[in-house]
SEDRENKE-986627 format. One record per residue (C-alpha): residue in one letter; residue number from 1; x, y, z. Coordinates in steps of 0.2 Angstrom, whole numbers, plus 2048, in hexadecimal, padded with zeros to 3 digits. Example, Ala and Ser with C-alpha at 12.3 -4.5 7.8 and 13.67 -1.06 7.14 Angstrom:
BEGIN
@residu a, num 1, east 83E, north 7EA, up 827
@residu s, num 2, east 844, north 7FB, up 824
# end
This chain:
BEGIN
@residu x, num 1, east C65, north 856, up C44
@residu x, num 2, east C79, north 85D, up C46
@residu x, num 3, east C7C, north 86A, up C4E
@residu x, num 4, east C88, north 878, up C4A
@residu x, num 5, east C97, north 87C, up C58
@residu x, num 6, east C9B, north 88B, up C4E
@residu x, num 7, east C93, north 898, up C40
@residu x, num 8, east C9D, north 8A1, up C34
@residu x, num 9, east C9D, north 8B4, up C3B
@residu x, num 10, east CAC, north 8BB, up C2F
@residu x, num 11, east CA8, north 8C4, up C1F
@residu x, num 12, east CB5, north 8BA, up C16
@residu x, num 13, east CAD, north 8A7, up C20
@residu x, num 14, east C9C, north 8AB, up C18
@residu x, num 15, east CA1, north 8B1, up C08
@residu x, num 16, east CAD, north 8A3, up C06
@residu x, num 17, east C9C, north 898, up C0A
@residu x, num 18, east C8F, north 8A1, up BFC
@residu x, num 19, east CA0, north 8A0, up BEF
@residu x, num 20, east C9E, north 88D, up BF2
@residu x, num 21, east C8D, north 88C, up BF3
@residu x, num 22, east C8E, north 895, up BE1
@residu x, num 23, east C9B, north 88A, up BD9
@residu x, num 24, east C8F, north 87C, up BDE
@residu x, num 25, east C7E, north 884, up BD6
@residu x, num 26, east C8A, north 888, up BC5
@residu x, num 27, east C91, north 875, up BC5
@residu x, num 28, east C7C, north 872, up BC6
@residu x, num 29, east C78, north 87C, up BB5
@residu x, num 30, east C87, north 875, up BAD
@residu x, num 31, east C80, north 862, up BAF
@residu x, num 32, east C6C, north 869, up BAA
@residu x, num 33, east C73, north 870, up B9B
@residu x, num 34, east C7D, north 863, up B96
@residu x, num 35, east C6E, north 857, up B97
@residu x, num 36, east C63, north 862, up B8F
@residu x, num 37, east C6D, north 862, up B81
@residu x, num 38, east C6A, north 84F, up B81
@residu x, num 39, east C57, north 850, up B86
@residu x, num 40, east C50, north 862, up B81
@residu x, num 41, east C3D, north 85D, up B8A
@residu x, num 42, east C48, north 85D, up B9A
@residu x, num 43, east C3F, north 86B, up BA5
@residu x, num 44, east C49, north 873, up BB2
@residu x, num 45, east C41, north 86A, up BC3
@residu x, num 46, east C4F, north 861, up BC6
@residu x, num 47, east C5A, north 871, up BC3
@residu x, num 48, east C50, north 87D, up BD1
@residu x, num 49, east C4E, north 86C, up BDD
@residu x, num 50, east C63, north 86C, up BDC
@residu x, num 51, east C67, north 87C, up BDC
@residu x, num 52, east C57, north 881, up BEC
@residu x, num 53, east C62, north 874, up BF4
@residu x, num 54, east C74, north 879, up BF2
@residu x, num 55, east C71, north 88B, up BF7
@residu x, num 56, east C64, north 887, up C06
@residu x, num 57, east C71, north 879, up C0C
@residu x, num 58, east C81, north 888, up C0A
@residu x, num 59, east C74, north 895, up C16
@residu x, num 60, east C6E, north 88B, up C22
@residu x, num 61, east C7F, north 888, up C2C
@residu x, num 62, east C82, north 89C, up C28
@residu x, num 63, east C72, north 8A1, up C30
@residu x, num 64, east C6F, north 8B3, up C32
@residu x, num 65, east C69, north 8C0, up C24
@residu x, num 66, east C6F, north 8B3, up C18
@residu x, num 67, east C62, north 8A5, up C1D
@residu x, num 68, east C56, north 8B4, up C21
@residu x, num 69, east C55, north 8B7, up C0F
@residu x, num 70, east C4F, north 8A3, up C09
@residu x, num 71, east C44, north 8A6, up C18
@residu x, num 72, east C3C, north 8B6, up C0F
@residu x, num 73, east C3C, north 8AD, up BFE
@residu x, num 74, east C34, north 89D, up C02
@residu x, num 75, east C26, north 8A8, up C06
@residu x, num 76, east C25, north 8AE, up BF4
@residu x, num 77, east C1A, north 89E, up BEE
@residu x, num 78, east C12, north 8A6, up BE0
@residu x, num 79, east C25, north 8AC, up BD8
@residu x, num 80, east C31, north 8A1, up BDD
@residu x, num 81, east C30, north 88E, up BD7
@residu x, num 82, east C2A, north 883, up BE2
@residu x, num 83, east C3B, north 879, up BE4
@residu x, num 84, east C42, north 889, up BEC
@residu x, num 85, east C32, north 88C, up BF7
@residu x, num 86, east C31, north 879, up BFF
@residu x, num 87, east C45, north 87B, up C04
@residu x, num 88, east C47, north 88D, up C08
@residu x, num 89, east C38, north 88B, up C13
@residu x, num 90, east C43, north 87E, up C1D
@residu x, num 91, east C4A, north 890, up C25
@residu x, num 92, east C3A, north 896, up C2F
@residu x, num 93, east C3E, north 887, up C3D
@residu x, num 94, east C48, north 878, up C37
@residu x, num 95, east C5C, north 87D, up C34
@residu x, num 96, east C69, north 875, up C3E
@residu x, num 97, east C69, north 87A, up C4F
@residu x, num 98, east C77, north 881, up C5C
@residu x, num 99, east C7F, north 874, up C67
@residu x, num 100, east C7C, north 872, up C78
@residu x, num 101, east C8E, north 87A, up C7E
@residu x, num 102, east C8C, north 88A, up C72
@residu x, num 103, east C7A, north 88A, up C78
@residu x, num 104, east C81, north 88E, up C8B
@residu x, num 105, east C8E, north 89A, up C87
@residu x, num 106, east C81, north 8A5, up C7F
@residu x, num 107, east C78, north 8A3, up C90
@residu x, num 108, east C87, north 8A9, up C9A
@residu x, num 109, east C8C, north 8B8, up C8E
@residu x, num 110, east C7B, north 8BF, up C90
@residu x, num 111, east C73, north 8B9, up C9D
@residu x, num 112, east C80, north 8B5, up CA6
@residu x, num 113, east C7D, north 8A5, up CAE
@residu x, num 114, east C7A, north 892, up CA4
@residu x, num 115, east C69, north 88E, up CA0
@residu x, num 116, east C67, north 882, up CAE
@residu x, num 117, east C6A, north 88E, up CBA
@residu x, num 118, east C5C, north 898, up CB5
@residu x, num 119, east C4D, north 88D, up CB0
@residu x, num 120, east C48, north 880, up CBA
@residu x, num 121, east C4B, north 873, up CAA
@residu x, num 122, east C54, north 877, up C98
@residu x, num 123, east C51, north 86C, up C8B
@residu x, num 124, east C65, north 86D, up C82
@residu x, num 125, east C5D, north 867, up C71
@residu x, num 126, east C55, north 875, up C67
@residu x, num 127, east C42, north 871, up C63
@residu x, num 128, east C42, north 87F, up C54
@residu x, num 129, east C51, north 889, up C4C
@residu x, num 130, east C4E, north 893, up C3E
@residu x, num 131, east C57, north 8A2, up C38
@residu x, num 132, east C5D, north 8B0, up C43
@residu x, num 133, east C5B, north 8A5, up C54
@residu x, num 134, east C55, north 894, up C5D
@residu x, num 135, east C47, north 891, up C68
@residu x, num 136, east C4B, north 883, up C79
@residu x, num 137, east C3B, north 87E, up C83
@residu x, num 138, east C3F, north 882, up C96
@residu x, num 139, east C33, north 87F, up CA5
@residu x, num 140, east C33, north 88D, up CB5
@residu x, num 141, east C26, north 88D, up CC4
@residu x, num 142, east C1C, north 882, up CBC
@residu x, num 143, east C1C, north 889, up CAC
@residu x, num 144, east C21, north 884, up C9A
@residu x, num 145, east C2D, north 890, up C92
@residu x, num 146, east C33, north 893, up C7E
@residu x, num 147, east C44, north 898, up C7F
@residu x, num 148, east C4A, north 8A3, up C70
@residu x, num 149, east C5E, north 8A4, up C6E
@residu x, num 150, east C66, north 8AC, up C5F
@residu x, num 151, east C77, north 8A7, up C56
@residu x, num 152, east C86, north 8AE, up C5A
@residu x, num 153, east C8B, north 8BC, up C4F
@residu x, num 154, east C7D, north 8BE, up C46
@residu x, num 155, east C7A, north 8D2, up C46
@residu x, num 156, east C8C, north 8D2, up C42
@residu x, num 157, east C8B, north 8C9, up C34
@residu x, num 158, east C7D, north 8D4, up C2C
@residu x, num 159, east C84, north 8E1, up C23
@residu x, num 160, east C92, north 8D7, up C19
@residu x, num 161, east C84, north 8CC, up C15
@residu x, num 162, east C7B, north 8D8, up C0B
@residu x, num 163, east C89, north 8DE, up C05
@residu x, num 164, east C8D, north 8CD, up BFB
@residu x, num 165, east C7B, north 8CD, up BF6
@residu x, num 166, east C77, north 8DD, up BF0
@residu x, num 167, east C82, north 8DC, up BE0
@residu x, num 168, east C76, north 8CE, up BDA
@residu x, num 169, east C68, north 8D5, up BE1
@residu x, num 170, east C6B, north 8E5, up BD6
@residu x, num 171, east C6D, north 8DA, up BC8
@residu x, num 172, east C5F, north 8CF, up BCD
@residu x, num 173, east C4F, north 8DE, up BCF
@residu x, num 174, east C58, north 8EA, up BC2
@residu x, num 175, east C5B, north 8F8, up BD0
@residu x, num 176, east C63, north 906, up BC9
@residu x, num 177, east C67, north 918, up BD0
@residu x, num 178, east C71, north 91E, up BDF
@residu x, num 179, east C64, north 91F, up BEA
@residu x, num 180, east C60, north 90B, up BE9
@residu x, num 181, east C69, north 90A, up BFA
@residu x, num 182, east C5A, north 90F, up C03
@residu x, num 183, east C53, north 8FD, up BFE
@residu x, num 184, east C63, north 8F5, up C04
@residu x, num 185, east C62, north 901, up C15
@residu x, num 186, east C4F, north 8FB, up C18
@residu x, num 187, east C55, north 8EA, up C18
@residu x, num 188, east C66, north 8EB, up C23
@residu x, num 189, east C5C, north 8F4, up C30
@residu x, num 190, east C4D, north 8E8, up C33
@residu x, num 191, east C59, north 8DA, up C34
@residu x, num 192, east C63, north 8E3, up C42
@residu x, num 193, east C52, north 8E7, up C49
@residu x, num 194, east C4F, north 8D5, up C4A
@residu x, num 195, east C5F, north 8CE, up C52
@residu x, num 196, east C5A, north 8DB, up C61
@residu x, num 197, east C4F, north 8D0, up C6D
@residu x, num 198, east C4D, north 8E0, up C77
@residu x, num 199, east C46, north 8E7, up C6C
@residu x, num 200, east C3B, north 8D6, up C68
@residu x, num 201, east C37, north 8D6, up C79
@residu x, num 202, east C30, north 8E9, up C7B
@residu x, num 203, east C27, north 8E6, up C6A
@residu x, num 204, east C1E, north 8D5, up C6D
@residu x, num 205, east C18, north 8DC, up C7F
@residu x, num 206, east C0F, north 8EC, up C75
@residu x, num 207, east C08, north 8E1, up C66
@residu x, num 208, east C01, north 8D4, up C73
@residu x, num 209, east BF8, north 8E2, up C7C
@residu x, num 210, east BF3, north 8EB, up C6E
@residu x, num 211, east BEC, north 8DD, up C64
@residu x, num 212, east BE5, north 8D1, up C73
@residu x, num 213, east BD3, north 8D7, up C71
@residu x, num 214, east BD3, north 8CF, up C5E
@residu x, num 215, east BC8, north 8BE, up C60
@residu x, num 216, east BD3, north 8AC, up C5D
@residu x, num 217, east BE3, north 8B6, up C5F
@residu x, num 218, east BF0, north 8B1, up C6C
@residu x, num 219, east C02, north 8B7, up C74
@residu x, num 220, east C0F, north 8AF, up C7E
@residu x, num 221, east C11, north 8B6, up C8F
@residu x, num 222, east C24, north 8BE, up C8F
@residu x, num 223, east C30, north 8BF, up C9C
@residu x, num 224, east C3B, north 8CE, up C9B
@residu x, num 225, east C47, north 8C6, up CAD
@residu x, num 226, east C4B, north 8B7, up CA0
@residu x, num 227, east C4E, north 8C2, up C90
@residu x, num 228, east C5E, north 8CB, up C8B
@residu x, num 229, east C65, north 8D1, up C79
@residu x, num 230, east C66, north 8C0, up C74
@residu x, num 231, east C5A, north 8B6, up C7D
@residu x, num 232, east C46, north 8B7, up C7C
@residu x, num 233, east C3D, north 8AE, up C8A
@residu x, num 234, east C2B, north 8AC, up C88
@residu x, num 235, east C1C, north 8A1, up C8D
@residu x, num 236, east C1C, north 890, up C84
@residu x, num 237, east C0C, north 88E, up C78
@residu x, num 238, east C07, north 87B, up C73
@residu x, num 239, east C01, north 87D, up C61
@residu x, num 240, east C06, north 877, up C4E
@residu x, num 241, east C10, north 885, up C43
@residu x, num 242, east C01, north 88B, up C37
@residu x, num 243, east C07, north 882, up C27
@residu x, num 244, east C08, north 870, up C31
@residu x, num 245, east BF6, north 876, up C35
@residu x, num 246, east BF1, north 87B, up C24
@residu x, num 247, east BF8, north 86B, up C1C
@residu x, num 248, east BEC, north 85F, up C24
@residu x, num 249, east BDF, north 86C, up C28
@residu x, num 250, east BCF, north 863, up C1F
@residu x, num 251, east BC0, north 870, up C29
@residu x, num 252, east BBD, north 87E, up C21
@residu x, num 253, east BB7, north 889, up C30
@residu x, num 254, east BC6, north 885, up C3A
@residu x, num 255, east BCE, north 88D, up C2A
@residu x, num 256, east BC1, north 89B, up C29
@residu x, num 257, east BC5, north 89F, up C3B
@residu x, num 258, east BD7, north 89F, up C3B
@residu x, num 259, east BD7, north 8AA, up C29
@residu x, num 260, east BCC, north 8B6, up C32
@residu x, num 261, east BD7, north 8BA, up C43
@residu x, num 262, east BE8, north 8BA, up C37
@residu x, num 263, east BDE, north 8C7, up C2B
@residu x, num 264, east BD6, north 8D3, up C3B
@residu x, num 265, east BE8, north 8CF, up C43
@residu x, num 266, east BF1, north 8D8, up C35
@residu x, num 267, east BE4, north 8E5, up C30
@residu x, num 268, east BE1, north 8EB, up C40
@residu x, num 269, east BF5, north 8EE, up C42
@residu x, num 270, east BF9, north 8F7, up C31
@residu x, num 271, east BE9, north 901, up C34
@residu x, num 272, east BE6, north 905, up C46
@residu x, num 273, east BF9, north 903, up C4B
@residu x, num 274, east C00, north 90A, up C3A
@residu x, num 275, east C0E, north 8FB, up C3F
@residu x, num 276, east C0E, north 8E8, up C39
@residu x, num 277, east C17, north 8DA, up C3D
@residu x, num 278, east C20, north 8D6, up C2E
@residu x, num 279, east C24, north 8C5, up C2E
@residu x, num 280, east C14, north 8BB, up C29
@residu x, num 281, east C1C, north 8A9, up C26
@residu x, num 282, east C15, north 899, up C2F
@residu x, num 283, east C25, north 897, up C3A
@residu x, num 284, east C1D, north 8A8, up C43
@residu x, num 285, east C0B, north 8A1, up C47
@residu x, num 286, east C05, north 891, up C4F
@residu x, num 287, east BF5, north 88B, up C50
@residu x, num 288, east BEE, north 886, up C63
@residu x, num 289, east BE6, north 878, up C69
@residu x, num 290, east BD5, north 881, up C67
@residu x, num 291, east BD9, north 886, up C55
@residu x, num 292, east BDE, north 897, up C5E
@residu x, num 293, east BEC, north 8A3, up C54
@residu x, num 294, east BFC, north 8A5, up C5C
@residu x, num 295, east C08, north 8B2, up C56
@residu x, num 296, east C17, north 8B0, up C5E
@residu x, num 297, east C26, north 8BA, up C56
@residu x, num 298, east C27, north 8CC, up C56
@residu x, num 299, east C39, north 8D0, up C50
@residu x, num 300, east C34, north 8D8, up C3F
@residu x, num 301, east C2A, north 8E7, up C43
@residu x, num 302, east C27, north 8F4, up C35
@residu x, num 303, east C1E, north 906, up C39
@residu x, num 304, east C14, north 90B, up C2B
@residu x, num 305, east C18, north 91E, up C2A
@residu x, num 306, east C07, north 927, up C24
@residu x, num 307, east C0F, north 92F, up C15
@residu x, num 308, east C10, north 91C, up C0F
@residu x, num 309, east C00, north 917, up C16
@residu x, num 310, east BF4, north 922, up C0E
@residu x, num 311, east BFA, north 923, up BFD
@residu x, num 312, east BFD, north 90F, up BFE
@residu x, num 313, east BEA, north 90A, up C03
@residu x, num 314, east BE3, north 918, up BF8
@residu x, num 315, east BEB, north 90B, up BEB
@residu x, num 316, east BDF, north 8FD, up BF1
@residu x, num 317, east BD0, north 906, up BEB
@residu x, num 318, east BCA, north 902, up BDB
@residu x, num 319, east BC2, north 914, up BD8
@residu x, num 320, east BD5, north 919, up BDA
@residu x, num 321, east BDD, north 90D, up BCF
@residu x, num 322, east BD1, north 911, up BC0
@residu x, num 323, east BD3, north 921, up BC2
@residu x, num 324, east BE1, north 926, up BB6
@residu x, num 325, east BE2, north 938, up BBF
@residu x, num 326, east BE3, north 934, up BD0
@residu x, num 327, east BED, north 923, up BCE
@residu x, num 328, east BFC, north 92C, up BC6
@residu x, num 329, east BFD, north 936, up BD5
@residu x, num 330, east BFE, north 927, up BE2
@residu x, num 331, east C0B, north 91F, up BD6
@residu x, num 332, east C15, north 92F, up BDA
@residu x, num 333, east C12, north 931, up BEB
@residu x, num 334, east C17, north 91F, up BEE
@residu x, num 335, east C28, north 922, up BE3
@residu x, num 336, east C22, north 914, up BD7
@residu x, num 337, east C24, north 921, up BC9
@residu x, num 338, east C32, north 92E, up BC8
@residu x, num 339, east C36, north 93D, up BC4
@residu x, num 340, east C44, north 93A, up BBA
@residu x, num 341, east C39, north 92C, up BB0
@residu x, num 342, east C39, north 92D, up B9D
@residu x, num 343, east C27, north 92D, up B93
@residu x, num 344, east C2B, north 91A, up B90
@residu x, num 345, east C2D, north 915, up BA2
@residu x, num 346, east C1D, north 921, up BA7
@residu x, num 347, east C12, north 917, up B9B
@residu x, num 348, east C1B, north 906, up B9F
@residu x, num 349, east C1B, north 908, up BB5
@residu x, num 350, east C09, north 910, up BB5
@residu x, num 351, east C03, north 900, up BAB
@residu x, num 352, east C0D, north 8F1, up BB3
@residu x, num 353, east C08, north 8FA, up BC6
@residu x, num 354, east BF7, north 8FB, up BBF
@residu x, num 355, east BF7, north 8E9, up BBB
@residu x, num 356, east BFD, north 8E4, up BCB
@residu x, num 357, east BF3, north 8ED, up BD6
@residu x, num 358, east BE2, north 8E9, up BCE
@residu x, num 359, east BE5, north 8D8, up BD1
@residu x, num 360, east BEF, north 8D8, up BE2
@residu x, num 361, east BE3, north 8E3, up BE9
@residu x, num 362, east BD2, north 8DA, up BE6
@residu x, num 363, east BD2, north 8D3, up BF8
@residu x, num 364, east BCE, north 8E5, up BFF
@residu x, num 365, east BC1, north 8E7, up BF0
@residu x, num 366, east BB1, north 8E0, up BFC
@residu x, num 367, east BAD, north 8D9, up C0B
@residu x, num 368, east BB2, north 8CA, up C09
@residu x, num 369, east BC1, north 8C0, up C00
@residu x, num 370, east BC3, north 8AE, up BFC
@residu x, num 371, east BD5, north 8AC, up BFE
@residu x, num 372, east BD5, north 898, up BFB
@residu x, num 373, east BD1, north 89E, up BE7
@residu x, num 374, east BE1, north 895, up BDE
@residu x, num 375, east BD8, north 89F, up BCF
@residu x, num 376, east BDF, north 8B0, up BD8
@residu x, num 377, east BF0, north 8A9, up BDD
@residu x, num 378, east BF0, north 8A1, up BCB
@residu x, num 379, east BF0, north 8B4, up BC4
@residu x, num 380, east BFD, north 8BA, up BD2
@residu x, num 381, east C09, north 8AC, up BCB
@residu x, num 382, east C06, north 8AE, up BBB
@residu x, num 383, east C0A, north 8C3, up BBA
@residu x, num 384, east C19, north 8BD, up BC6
@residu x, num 385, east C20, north 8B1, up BB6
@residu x, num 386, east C1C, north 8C0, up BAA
@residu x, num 387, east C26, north 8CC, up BB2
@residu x, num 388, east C33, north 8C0, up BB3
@residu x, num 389, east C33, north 8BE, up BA1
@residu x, num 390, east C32, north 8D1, up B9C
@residu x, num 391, east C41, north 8D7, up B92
@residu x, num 392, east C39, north 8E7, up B92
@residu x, num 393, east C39, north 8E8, up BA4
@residu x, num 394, east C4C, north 8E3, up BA6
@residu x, num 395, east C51, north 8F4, up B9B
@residu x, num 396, east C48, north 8FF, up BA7
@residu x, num 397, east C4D, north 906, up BB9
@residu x, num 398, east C47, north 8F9, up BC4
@residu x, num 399, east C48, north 907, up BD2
@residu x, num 400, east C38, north 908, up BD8
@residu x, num 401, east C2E, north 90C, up BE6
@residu x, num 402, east C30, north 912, up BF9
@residu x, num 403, east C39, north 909, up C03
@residu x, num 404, east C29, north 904, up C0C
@residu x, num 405, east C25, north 8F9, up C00
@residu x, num 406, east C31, north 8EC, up C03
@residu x, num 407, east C2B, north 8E7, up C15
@residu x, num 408, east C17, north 8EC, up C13
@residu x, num 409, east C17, north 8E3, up C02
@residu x, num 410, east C20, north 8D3, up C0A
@residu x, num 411, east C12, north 8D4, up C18
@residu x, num 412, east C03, north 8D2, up C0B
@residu x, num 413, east C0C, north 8C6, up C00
@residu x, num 414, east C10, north 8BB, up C11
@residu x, num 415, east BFE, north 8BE, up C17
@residu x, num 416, east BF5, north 8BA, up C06
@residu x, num 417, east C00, north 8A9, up C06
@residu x, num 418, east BFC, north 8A4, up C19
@residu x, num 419, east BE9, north 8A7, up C16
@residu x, num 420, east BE9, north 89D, up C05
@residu x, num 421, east BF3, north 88F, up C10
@residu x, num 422, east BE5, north 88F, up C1C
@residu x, num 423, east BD8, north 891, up C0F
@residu x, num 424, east BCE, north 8A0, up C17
@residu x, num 425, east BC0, north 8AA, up C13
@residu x, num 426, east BC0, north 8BA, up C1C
@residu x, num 427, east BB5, north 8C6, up C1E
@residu x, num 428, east BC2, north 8D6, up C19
@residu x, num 429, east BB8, north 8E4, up C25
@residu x, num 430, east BB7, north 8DC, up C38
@residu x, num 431, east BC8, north 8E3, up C3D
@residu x, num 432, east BBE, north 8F3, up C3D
@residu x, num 433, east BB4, north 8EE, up C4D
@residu x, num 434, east BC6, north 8EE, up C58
@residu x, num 435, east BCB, north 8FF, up C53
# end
């Protein structure tokens, strides 16, 4: 794969590279329509498999926020089409990597000696590179070392790129109101988090001893002498990246198994913790060589403030959701509706939340949940087209909701799509026996 000598870091570089990357994708609908008008059966495959290429191939030698953002979309499998899905998730760990003399200069800017000289062997070539930073395997002492380096000028790069998205993410979601930025802030401040491997560092320490005691869960071992800001040294785990796992994965129990230690792994942090690691894609797990879970990226951290966490797992409840009464009141408490909401949007919110949660919800409904039901994930897909298609919806305030949800909704959404990769069955209450 080529390597890159050089990423864009200037606010008029990148949006010089997304103003391409546009003309490119308007050129694509220009030649769909024009044989549509020759061929109306044509269906618009071609068009997504285009454009899902053009704007994945314009991101990946950006990096950054920008590629962080395909990242977090490929994981919407049930919204997005699928052209999108199979290139965006290119971005969790296969995007061209740095080269070898950029790679050392990080070293010397933060470490302050060459990689060499501080491993007993460096492999130059990158074995994964994903979004945010590149992972090297390295040997010391006798041990086998994942080396984690992130591209220059990432965190720099951050807040110009929200700022180019946000005019078509307004557009996009239908967010209205002055107070929208607090979406926008949530956002800008988890990916600054991210590109801090001290924080990283401090964080995957505390979850690995937190969580340890959770059966067919494993950590990498971290080595603060070998980590800075920028670099992330931790123990090197053989294993497959879950979705390699899941796409030859023919035993059911090995499936089962897997589900259950991802499900305990997650519940036992949002309710024992009351702080989830927010990133649940399959670049972010491997599976061992004893079918063992490994979760090895801790960048993304969310705290769940109680004032969010009650109200939203009150929501879960059936007797809460067909209770008219005491389901109006969650939907305040959570800012889903407002105060300043006309009669029409009352009566229109309370029933599309109501929809949603009734449905989203039925894996905390019993003990146990099937999560390889395609019927289940059928219905989440098939709301997902629906609101795409509402007109109604489009007219209304699209300003809704805490700003919790963004990350603690993108959690279960990665979750529910990680355990339907694997095919699980989980029993939903054996988290309870670690808390």
């Amino acid at each position: 794969m080529k390597t890159l000598d050089k990423i864009p870091t200037g606010k008029i570089e990148r949006a010089s590279q997304l103003v391409k990357t546009g003309i490119k994708v308007g050129g694509n609908y220009v030649a769909y329509y024009g044989e549509k008008m020759v061929n109306p059966s044509l269906n618009r495959d071609k068009l997504n498999e285009n454009n899902a290429e053009d704007i994945y191939d314009g991101l990946k030698n950006l990096k950054g926020s920008a590629l962080k953002v395909a990242q977090m979309l490929s994981m919407d499998k049930s919204i997005m089409p699928q052209q999108y899905v199979d290139k965006f998730s290119l971005s969790q760990f296969s995007v061209p990597p740095l080269s070898a003399p950029l790679v050392r200069k990080t070293f010397k800017k933060y470490l302050g000696q060459y990689p060499e000289n501080l491993y007993d062997t460096f492999t130059p070539e990158a074995m994964n590179a994903a979004s945010i930073g590149q992972v090297h395997k390295a040997t010391k002492d006798g041990k086998n070392l994942a080396v984690k380096i992130q591209y220059p000028g990432v965190a720099d790069s951050i807040s110009s790129d929200l700022a180019l998205v946000k005019p078509f993410a307004i557009r996009m979601f239908n967010i209205k109101g002055k107070d929208s930025d607090k979406y926008f802030k949530e956002v800008e401040d988890k990916l600054l988090e991210e590109t801090d491997y001290n924080l990283e560092l401090k964080q995957s320490i505390e979850v690995s001893e937190w969580c340890q005691h959770i059966d067919n869960l494993r950590f990498p071992k971290y080595y603060p002498e070998l980590s800075s800001e920028k670099i992330l040294t931790m123990e090197w785990i053989e294993g497959e990246h879950l979705s390699e796992f899941a796409s030859h994965n023919q035993d059911r129990e090995k499936g089962d198994k897997i589900g259950q230690a991802l499900w305990d792994f997650y519940m036992y942090q949002m309710h024992h913790l009351k702080q989830v690691h927010a990133d649940p894609h399959p670049g972010n797990f491997l599976i061992d060589k004893k079918d063992a879970l490994v979760a090895i990226d801790f960048g993304c951290i969310k705290q769940v403030p109680l004032e969010f966490y009650v109200p939203y797992f009150e929501l879960a409840k059936p007797e809460v959701i067909d209770n008219p009464k005491l389901f109006n009141e969650k939907l305040y408490e959570l800012e889903i509706l407002r105060l300043d909401d006309s009669k029409e949007e009352i009566v229109y919110f309370t029933k599309l939340f109501h929809d949603l949660l009734s449905l989203f919800t039925k894996p905390f409904h019993g003990d146990f949940f099937d999560f390889s039901d395609d019927e289940f994930f059928g219905q989440i897909a098939t709301m997902g087209e629906e609101f795409a298609k509402d007109t109604q919806l489009r007219k209304m305030n699209g300003n809704r909701g805490s700003k919790h949800f963004l990350y603690i909704n993108r959690t279960f959404f990665g979750l529910y799509n990680l355990l339907h990769d694997v095919k699980a069955r989980v029993n939903t209450k054996t988290f309870e026996k670690y808390m």
